[in-house]
C-alpha positions as CSV (number, residue, x, y, z in Angstrom):
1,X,-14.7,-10.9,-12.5
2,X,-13.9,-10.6,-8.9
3,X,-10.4,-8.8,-7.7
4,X,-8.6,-9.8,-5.1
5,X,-7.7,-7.0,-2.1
6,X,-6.0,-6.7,1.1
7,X,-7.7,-5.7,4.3
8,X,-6.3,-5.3,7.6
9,X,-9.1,-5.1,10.2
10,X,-8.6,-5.0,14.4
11,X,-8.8,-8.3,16.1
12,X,-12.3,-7.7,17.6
13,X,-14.0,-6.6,14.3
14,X,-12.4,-10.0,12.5
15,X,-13.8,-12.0,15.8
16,X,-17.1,-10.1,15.6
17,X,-17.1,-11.2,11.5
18,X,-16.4,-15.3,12.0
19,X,-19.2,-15.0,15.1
20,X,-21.7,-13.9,12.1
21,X,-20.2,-17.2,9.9
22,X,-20.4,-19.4,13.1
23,X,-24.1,-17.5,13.9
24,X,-24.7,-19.1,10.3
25,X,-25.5,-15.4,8.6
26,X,-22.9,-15.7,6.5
27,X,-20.8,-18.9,4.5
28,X,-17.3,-16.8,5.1
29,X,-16.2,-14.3,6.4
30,X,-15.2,-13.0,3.0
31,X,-18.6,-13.1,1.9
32,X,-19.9,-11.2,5.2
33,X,-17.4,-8.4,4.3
34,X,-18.5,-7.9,0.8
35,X,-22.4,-7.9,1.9
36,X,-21.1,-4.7,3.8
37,X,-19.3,-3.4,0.9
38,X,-22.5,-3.6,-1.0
39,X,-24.2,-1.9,2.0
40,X,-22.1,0.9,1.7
41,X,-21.9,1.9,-1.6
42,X,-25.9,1.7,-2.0
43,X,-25.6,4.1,0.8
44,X,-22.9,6.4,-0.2
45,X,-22.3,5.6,-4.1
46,X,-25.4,8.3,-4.7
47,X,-24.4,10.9,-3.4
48,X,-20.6,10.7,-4.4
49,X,-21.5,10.4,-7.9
50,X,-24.1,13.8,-7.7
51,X,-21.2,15.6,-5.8
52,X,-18.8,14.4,-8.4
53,X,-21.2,16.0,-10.7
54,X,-22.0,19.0,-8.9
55,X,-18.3,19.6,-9.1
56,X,-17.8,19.4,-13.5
57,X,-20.9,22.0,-13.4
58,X,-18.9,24.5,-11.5
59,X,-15.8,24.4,-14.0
């Protein structure tokens, strides 16, 4: 199940976002936010969770 959030982004990037729907990479431009949502937790998501660990070791 999907939850709904708010998200207040500048002007430009929201213009830059609907050029990527018009471009046709993307249906919406909610869609094109959550493919960089997904980016960034494969990117960072890792290496949170083996800090988060690190950190219970050390109590």
């Amino acid at each position: 199940m999907m939850q709904r959030i708010t998200l207040r982004l500048p002007e430009q990037q929201i213009g830059l976002l609907q050029q990527m729907v018009d471009a046709g990479e993307y249906p919406n431009v909610s869609e094109a936010v959550r493919a960089a949502v997904r980016d960034l937790v494969e990117k960072r998501a890792g290496r949170v969770l083996k800090d988060n660990d690190q950190v219970s070791f050390k109590v």
